[in-house]
N, C-alpha and C positions, 0 to 999 in steps of 0.2 A: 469796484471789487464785486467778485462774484458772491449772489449769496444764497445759500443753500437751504434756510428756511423763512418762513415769510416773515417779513421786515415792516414796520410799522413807514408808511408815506410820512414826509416830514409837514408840516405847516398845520398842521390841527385842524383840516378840514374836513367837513363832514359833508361825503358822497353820496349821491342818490342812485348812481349808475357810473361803469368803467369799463375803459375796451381797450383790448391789449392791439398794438399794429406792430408792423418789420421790427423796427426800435425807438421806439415812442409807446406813451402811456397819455389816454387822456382821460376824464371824468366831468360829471356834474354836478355840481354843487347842490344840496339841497336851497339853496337861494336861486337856480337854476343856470349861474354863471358855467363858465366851463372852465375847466382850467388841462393843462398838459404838460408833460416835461419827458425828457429820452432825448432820441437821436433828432437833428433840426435840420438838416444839411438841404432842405424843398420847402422848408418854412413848416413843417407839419404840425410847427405847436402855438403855429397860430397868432404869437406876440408880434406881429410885423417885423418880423427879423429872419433871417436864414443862417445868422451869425451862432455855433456855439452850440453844442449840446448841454443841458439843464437839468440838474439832477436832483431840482426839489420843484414842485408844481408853478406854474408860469399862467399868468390869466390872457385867456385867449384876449383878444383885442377886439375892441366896437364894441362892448359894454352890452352884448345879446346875453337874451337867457335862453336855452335850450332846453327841451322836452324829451332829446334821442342823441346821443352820437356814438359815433362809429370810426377805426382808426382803418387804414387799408398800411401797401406796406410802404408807403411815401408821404402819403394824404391824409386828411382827417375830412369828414362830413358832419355834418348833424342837421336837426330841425328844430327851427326857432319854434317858438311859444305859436304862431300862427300857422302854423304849416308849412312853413317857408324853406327849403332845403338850402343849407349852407354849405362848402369846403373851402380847403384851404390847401398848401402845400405843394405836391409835385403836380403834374398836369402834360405832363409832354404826352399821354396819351390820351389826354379829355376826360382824364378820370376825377377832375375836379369842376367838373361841370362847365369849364368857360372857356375861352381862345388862347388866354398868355399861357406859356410854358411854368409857370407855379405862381401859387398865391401864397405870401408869406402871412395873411390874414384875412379872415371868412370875406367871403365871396358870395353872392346870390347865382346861385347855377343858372344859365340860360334857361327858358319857359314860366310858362303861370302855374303849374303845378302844386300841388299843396299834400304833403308825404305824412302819414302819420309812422312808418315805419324806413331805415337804412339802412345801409348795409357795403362798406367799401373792403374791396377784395387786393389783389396784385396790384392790377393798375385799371380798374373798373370800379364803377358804384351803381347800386340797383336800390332803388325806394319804393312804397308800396305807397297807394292810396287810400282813401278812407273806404273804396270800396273794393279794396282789393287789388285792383287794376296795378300790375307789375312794368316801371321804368327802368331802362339800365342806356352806361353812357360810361365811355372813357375806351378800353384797349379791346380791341374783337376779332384780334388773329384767330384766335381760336372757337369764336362764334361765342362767347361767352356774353354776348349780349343780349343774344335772344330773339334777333329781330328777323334773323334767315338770311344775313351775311355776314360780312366777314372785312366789315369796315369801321372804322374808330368811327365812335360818336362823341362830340366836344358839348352835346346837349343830353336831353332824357328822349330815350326812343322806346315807343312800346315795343314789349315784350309780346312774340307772335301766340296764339292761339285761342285769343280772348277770355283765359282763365282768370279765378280770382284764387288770390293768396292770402293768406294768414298769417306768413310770414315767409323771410327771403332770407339770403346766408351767401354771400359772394365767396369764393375761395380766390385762390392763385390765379385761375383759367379757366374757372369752370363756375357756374350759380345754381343752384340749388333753391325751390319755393316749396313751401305745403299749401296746399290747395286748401280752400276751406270745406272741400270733404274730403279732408285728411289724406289725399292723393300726394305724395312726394315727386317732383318732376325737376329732371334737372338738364342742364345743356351747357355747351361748351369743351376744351375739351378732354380726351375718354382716354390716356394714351398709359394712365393706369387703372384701368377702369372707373374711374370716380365717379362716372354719372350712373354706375349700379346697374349698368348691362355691357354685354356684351363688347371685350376691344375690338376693332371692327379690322377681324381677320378672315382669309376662306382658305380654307385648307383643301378645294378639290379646283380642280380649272373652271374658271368663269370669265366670258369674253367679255371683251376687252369694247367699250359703251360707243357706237358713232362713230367706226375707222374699221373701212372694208380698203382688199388692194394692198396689206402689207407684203411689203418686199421682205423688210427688213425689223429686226426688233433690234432694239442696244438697250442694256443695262448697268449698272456699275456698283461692285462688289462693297462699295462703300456709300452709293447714292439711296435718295428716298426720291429717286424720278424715274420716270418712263420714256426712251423716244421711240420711235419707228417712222420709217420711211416706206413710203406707200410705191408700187413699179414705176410712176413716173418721177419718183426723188422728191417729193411732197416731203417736207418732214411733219410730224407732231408730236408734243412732250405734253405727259402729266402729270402730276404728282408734286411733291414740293415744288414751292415757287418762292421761299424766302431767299435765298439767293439770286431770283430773276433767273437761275436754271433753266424755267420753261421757253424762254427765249421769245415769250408772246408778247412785249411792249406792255406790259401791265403789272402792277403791283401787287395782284393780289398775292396772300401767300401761299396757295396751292390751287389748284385743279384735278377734280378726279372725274374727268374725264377728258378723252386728246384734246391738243388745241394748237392751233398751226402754229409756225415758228413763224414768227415776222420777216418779211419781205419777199415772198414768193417764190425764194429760190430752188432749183433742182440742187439735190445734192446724190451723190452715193455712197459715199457714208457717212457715221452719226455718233456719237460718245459720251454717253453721261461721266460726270465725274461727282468727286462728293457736292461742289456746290456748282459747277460749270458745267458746261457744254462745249464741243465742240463740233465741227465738219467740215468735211467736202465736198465741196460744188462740183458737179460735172464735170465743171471744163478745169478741176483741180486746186480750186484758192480755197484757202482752210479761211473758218469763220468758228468765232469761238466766244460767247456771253455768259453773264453772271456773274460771281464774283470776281474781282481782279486783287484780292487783298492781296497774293503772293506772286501777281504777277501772270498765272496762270493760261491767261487768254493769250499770251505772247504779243500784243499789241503796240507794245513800246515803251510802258508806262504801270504803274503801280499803283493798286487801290481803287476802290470805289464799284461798283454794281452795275452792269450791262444789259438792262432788259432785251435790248435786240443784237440780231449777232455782229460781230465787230471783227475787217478779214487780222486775218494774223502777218502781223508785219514780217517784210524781209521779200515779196516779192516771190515765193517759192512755189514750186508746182507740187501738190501732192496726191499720194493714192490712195492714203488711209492714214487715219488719227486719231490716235490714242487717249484717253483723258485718264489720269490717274487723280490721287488723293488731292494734291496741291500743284502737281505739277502736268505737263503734257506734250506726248514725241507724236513727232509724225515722219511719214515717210514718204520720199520726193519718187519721182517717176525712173530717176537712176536706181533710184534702193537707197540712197543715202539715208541717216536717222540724224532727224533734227531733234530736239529735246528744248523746252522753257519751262519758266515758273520755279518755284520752291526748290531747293538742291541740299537738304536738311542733309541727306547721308551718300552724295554722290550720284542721286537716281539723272540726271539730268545725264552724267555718262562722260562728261570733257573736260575731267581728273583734277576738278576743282569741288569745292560747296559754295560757292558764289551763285547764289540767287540770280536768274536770267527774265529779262523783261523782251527780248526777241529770240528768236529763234535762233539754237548755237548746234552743228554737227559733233554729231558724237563720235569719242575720240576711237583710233584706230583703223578707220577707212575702209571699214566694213560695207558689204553689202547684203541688206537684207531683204527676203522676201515679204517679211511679216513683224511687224513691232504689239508688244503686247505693253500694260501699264498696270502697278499696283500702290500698294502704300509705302514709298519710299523705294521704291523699285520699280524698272524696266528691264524687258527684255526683248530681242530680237531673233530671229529665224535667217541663215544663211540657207544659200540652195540646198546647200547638202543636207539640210537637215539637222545641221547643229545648232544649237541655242549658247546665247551668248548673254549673259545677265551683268547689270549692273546697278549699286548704290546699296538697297539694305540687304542682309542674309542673314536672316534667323533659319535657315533649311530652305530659303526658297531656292535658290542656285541649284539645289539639286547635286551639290558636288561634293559632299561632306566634307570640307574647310570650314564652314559659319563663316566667315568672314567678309564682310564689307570689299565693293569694290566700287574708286571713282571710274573706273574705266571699264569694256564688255572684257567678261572674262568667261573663257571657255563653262559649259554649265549643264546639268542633269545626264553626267557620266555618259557621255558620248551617244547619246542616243540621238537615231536621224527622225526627227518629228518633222509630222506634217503639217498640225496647229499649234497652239502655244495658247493656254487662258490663265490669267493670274486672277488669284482670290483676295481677299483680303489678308491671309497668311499662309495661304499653300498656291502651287501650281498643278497645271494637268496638262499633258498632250497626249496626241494620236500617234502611232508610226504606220507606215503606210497600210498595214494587214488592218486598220479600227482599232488597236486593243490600244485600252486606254494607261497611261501612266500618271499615278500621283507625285510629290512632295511638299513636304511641310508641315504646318500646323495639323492638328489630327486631333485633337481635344471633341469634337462633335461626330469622327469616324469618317467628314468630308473626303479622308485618300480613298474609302471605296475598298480597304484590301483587310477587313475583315479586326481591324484595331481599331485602338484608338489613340494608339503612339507617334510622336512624331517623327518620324521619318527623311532624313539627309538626302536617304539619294530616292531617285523613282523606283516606287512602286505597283505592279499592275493591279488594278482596280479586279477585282475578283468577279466569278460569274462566268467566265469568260467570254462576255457579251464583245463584240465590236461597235464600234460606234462609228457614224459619221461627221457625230460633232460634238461638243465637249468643253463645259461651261462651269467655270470655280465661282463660285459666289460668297458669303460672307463668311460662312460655316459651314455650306452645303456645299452638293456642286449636280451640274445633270448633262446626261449626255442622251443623245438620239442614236436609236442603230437604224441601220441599213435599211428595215423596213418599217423606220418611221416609228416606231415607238418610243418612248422617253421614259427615261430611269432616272431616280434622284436619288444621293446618300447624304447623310450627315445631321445637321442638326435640323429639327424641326418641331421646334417653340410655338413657332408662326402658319404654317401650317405650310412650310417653303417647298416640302418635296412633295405637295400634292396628290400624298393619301390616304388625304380623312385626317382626322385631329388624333391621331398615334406619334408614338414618340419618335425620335428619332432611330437611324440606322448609319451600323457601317459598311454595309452592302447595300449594292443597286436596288431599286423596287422600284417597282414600274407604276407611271404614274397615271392613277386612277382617272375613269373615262373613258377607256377604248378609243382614244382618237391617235388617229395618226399625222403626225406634222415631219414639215419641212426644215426646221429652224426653231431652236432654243435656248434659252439664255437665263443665267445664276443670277442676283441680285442682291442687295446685301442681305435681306431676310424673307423673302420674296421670289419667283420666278414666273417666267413667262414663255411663251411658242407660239408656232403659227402654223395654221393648215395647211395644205398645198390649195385649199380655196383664199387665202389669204384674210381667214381671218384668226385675230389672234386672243389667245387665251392665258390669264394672269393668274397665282394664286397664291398667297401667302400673306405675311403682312401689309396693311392698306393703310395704316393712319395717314399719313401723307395724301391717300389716292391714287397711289403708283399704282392701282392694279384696272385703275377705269372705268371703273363701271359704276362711278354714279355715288360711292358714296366715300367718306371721310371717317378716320378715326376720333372727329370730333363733331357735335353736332351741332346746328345751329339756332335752334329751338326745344322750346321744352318736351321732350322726350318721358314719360311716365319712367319711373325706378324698377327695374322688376321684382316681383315681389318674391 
């Protein structure tokens, strides 16, 4: 039962100290015993049981007395009478100091160490020394351990910069020390500011770190990655890599800056999606890594994580390949549209929602020039310039119906377009004169036409700039005119249209720099281009590293607080 003012603990013990965790409660006994009671489900309270949650104080087991403990949100820690650092509980991230996956009662952490101070966070724990000297061990996705990577430690690893502390404070994801001259420094990660500077955003174009020679940039209007293919079909991806997206054979969880795709292949084109990738090879066979939960990759098979690229089954030649949210079309060298993966509202196109694990032609017998991919939708390009969408339709169709289709249905009121870019909830094309057409979502002014309403059918983008190319991104979108310059509208939180930390617009503005490119592309909060010297330039949100250059919206060392 919930309860709304403080409630006396049952057993008539008298505590010397108490630490709140996830759902657990534990304390020390003024006899120094420990005791705990709350949620048990990793053993976190310590009695050698994982059996049963406990809702009056429960004595921790092994008859220790304790000087310090500390709950995190699975685990318990503390320090014996000698120094000696204890946990207990969950551990699948080494936050309990030792190898087994949980300890349902105190454990001696790996090492000789001797802790006068604790501190257990999410799935991390960090202890201080008698002189200071800062340890942490358990989960470091997010660098929260201190050590300058970004790997679990199932021990105590020094913390980098040889500072002393006075005391330590683990959160979620992130640790926190005061120095003992009162300097606060914290690290881990920043993705809401928590480490007290700076989210690590650039709101003006900044190249893109170690990747000269880009042909090609790809981005995706729902991804937190980067790839580019360099003129000889090189690929490299950076930025998230918890899904194995980056396609590098490695686990890390991100990279912020490029890094090859596994296996040396030439490709010509390239597709982030929210957690995959896909491409193809020159000589035409699609390859597609990282998540497989919905089948995505088209492989054959359902589930589990592809660090390196995997071809897509069925034997098929293609020219170009799409990745969308969960799902992904591509197109054969006749113009056929193949479509797999996820079919939540019909996006897959072959007038079922039957979930596809190879690759299935999309209904109608169409041929098309060009296939595009969003969340829950696809569309396609016939010669003539008509667009044919199918699966979700909140305004993306372009037809003023809203309605869902399993199959392509005529789309954006007869207009003959020459490209086709799907956003996260709007569209854009070109008709052959440059001038650009919106539809859709318009809540950030993304359509470019001087609102902020959403919009049925297309609308042309105001200014009356032309473009040569023309990129919907997650709430923005940017296009390039004829001589090379680049405009971005809509929302700009992150600093996605690239001019300067100002708010957003629902008309074009040109993006800051004076540079002229060849090629550019929306991303979900974020955007990117490239010179006509081939090198490429990123700017907007980085937490992940999508932008390359070196740094992370999370740090991995302690970083001073700004003051």
């Amino acid at each position: 039962m919930r309860r709304l003012v403080p409630t006396l603990v049952s057993g008539g013990l008298s505590f010397s100290t108490l630490a709140a965790g996830g759902d657990h409660t534990c304390g020390i006994a003024k006899s120094g015993a420990a005791y705990c009671w709350g949620g048990n489900i990793y053993g976190q309270l310590g009695s050698g049981s994982s059996q049963n949650p406990r809702g009056v104080p429960l004595a921790v087991s092994g008859g220790l007395t304790f000087t310090a403990i500390t709950a995190g949100a699975g685990h318990t820690c503390a320090i014996g009478s000698s120094g000696t650092a204890y946990c207990w509980g969950a551990n699948s991230d080494g936050q309990a100091g030792n190898l087994a996956l949980s300890y349902p009662a105190p454990v001696q952490i790996l090492g000789a160490h001797l802790f006068t101070h604790i501190a257990a966070g999410g799935a991390h724990t960090c202890g201080l020394t008698s002189t200071g000297a800062a340890y942490c061990w358990g989960r470091d996705k997010n660098g929260e351990v201190g050590n300058g990577d970004t790997i679990q430690q199932f021990g105590p690893s020094a913390v980098n910069g040889g500072l002393s502390f006075r005391t330590i404070s683990a959160g979620a994801l992130h640790t926190c020390g005061l120095s003992t001259n009162d300097v606060a420094y914290c690290w881990g990660s920043n993705r809401f500011g928590q480490l007290g500077r700076p989210i690590e955003r650039v709101a003006t174009p900044t190249p893109v770190n170690g990747l000269t020679g880009v042909g090609t940039l790809a981005l995706g209007p729902n991804s937190s990655h980067t790839c580019a293919l360099t003129g000889t079909g090189s690929a490299f991806c950076w930025g998230n890599n918890n899904d194995a997206e980056l396609g590098n054979n490695s686990t890390q969880p991100a990279s912020a800056v490029p890094d090859s795709v596994y296996g040396g292949r030439a490709y010509r084109t390239i597709s982030p999606g929210l957690s995959h990738t896909c491409a193809v090879t020159t000589a035409g066979t699609g390859y597609c890594w990282g998540d497989n939960g919905l089948s995505q990759l088209g492989i054959g098979s359902s589930g589990g994580l592809y660090y390196q690229p995997a071809p897509v089954a069925g034997g098929l030649t293609f020219t170009s390949i799409a990745s969308g949210l969960w799902h992904t079309c591509g197109l054969t060298t006749s113009g056929a549209g193949y479509c797999w993966g996820a079919n939540v509202l019909g996006e897959i196109g072959d007038s079922s929602t039957t979930f596809r694990q190879t690759p299935v032609p999309v209904s109608g017998g169409l041929t098309f020039s060009a296939i595009a991919t969003g969340v829950f939708i696809s569309c396609g390009l016939v010669s003539t310039g008509s667009a044919y969408c199918w699966g979700a339709n909140s305004g993306q169709f372009g037809d003023s119906s809203n309605a869902n289709s399993l199959v392509p249905k005529p789309a954006a009121s007869g207009l003959a377009l020459r490209t086709l870019t799907i956003g996260a909830g709007h569209v854009c094309g070109l008709v052959s004169s440059g001038a650009a057409y919106c539809w859709g979502a318009n809540e950030s002014g993304q359509l470019g036409n001087g609102s902020m309403t959403r919009s049925l059918l297309p609308t042309r983008v105001s200014g009356g700039l032309n473009f040569t190319a023309i990129s919907a991104g997650g709430g923005h979108t940017c296009g390039l005119t004829n001589a090379g310059v680049a405009y971005c509208w809509g929302g700009n939180n992150s600093g996605e249209l690239g001019t300067g930390p100002n708010g957003g617009t629902n008309v074009p503005v040109a993006v800051s720099g004076g540079f002229t490119f060849t090629a550019i592309e929306a991303g979900a909060a974020y955007s990117c281009a490239v010179t006509s010297a081939g090198t490429a330039y990123c700017w907007g949100d980085d937490y992940y590293g999508q932008l390359g250059r070196g740094a992370l919206g999370f740090v991995t060392q302690p970083v001073a607080v700004a003051p």
